[in-house]
N, C-alpha and C positions, 0 to 999 in steps of 0.2 A: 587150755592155754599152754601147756606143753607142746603144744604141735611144733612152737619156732626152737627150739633148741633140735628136737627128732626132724626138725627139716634141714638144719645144719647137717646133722650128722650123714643125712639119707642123701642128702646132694654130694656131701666131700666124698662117701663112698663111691657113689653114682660116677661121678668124675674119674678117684682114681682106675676103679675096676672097669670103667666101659669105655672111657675117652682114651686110657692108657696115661692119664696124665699122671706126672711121676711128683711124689710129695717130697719137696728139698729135705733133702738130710742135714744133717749138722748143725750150731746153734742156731742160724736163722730160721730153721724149721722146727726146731725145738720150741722158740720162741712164736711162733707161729699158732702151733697147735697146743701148746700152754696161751695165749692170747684165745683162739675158741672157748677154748675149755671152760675159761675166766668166764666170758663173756655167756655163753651157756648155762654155767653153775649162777650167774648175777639175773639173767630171766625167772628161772626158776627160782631163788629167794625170792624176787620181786613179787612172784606173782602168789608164792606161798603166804610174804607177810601181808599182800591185798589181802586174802582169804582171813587175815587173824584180826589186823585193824581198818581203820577208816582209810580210802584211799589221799583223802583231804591231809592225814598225817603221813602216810607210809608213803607216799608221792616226795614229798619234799623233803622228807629227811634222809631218802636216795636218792636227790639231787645233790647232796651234799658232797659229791664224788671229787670234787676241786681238792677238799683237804687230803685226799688220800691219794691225788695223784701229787700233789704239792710236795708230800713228806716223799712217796714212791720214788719220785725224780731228783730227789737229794739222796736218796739211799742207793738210788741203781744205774743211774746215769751221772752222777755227780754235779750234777747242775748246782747253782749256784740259788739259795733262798732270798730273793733282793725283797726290799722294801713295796715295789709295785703288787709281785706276787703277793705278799702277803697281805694289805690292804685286798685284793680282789680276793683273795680265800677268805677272809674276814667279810669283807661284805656278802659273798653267796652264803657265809652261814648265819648272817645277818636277817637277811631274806630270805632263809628259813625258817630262821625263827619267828618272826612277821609274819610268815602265811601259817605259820600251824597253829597259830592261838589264835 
């Protein structure tokens, strides 16, 4: 199950070294290849804590991703925490907690 993170990687190579396509520099690319990486390192958890529990539990309580973009987007975008959002981040951890018992 590792194969999708080492396909990431083998295609962005693949791209830069053989297309010549150039990786933006600066914080957009920073923030680019920090977004990969994320995204890469959260497969891998995934499929390590399939390997430890039930997928019945380890499935929905990494659906729970709403809370942590919730707080993320008041911390690093400054977004505003309104009453909607927080009613729908309550409710997906709601319906989490519902499917895993």
């Amino acid at each position: 199950m590792l194969w999708v993170p080492v396909a990431y990687i083998v295609c962005s190579v693949v791209l830069v070294a053989g297309r010549g396509t150039k990786f933006p520099l600066g914080t957009g690319g920073a923030w680019a290849a920090a977004t990969g990486f994320c995204a890469a390192l959260s497969l891998i958890l995934l499929f390590f804590a399939l390997t430890k529990g039930d997928a019945g539990l380890v499935v929905p309580a990494g659906s729970a991703y709403p809370v942590v973009t919730l707080i993320g987007s008041a911390l690093f975008l400054s977004e505003a925490i309104t009453l909607p959002r927080i009613i729908g981040t309550l409710l997906v951890v709601a319906g989490v907690i519902v499917i895993s018992r």
